[in-house]
C-alpha positions in Angstrom: 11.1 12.6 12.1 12.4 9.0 12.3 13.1 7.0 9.4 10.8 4.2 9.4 11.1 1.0 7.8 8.2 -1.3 6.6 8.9 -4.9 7.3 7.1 -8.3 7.2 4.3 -9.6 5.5 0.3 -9.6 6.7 -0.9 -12.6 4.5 -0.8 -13.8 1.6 -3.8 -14.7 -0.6 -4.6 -18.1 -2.0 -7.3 -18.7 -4.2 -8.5 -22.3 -4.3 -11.5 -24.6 -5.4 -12.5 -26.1 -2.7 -12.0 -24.1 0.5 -12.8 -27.2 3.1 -9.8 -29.1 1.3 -7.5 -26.5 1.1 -7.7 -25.3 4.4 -7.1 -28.9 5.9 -4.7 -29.1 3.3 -2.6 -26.0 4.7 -2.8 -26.6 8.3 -1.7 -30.6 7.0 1.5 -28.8 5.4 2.3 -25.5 7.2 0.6 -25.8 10.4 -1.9 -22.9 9.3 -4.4 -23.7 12.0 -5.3 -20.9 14.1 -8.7 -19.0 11.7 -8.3 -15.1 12.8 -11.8 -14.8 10.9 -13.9 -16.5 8.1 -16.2 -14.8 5.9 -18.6 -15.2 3.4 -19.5 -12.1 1.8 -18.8 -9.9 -1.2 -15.4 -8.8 -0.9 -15.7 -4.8 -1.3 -12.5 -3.7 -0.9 -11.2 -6.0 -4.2 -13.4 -4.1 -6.8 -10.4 -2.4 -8.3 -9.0 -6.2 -8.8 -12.0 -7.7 -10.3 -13.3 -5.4 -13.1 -15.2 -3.1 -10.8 -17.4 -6.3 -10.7 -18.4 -7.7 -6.9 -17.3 -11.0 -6.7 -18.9 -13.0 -3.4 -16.0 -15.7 -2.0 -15.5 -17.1 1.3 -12.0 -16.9 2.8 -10.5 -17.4 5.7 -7.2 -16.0 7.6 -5.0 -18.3 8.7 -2.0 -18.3 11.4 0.7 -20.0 12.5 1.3 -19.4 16.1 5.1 -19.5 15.8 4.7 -16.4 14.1 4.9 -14.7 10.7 2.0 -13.5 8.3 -0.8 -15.6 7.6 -2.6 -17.3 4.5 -5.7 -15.6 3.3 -7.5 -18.8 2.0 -10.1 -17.9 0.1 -12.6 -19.2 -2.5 -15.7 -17.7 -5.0 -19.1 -18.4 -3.6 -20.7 -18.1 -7.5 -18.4 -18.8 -9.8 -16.0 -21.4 -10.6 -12.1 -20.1 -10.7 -10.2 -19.8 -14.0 -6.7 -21.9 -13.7 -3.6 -20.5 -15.7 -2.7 -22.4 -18.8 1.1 -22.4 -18.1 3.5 -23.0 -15.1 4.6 -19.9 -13.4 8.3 -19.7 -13.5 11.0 -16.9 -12.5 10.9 -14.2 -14.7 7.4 -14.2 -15.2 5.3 -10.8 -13.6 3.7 -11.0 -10.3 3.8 -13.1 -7.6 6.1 -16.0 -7.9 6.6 -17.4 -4.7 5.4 -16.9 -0.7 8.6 -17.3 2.0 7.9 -19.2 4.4 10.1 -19.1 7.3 11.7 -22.1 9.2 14.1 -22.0 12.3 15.7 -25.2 11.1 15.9 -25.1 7.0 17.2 -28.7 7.0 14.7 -30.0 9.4 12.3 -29.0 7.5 13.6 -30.2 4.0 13.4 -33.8 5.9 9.8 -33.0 6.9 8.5 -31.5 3.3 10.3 -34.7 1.1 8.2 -37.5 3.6 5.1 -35.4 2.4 3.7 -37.1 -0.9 1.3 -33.4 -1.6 4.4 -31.6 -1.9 6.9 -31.3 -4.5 10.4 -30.4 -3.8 12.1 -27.7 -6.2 15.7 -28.7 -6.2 18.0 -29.1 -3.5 18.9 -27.7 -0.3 21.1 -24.0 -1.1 22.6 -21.3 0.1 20.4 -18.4 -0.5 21.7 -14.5 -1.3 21.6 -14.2 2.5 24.5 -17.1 3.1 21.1 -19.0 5.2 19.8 -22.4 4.0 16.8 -22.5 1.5 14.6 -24.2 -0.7 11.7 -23.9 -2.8 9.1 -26.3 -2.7 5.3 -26.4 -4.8 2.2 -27.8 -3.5 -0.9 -29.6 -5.2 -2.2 -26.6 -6.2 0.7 -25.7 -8.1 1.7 -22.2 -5.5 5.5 -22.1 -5.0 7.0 -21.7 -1.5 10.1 -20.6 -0.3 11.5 -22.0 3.2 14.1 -19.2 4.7 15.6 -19.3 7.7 14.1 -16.9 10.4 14.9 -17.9 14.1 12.1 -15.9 16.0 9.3 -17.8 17.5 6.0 -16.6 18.9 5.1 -19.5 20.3 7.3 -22.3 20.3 4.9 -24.9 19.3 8.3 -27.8 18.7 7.0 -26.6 14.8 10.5 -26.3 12.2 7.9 -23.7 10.2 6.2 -20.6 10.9 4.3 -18.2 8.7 4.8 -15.8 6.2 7.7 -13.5 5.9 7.7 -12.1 2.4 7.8 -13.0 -1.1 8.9 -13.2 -4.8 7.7 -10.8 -7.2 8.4 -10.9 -10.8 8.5 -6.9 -12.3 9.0 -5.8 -15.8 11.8 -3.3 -14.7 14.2 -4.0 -11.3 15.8 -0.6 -11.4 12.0 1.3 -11.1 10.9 -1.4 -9.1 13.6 -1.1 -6.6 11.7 2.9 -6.2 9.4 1.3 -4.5 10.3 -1.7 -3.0 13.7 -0.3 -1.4 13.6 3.9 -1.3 10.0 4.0 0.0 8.9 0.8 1.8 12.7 0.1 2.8 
């Protein structure tokens, strides 16, 4: 049997207040303008993740035609979201950051400092991989990192794509790496 290797990203799920806003708000910033679907149901599959308890939300999927995952923007229908008390920083557990990926890193440094919604996380570096890179936080507080990944879909004259992975914060690297690099590769 061939070895197989799992690699990319689907989407990544946002949770938000106001879904109208935060949709413009994404295709404003990332060019997240091509809806896959909408819905406004009870999302069934989630139970595990919200106390056995259905929860009804709308969400969307969202894509960038130059490729990469998408953003699963999604809000509650019947409730009002609870916002964390701190800032999430490296080291804590979970999801830290979603990569974003850019053909031109420095490009779109330029592009993300003219735009007043988004905050820039230090400068322009090197990242592990010897590429550009930079992390950057929206209004809603979610950290992004901008990697470089050269292939297009679509060239849309975009410096940004989708999703191409992310950041996740474990309690313990060694069994982590079990998963993350002997079974999903």
């Amino acid at each position: 049997m061939d070895k197989y290797i799992i690699s990319g990203i689907q989407q990544i799920g946002i949770g938000v207040e106001n879904f109208s806003e935060a949709w413009k708000h994404y295709i404003d910033v990332f060019n997240m303008d091509i809806r896959i679907l909408e819905d406004d149901t009870v999302a069934e599959l989630m139970l595990p993740y919200t106390g056995g308890s259905p929860q009804k939300r709308h969400a969307c999927i969202a894509l960038n035609m130059q490729g990469g995952g998408g953003f699963e923007i999604w809000q509650y229908s019947e409730r009002k979201p609870k916002t964390i008390d701190f800032d999430i920083n490296f080291g804590d557990y979970g999801v830290i950051a979603a990569k974003i990926k850019s053909r031109n890193v420095e490009q779109s440094y330029e592009e993300f400092s003219k735009k007043k919604e988004i905050q820039i996380l230090g400068n322009l570096s090197k990242g592990i991989d010897g590429n550009k890179t930079f992390f950057i936080k929206d209004k809603y507080g979610n950290i992004f990192q901008i990697i470089y990944d050269n292939y297009i879909l679509r060239d849309e004259k975009r410096s940004t794509g989708g999703i191409v992975g992310g950041i996740i914060g474990v309690s313990n690297i060694e069994k982590s790496l079990v998963v993350y690099r002997d079974i999903l590769g």
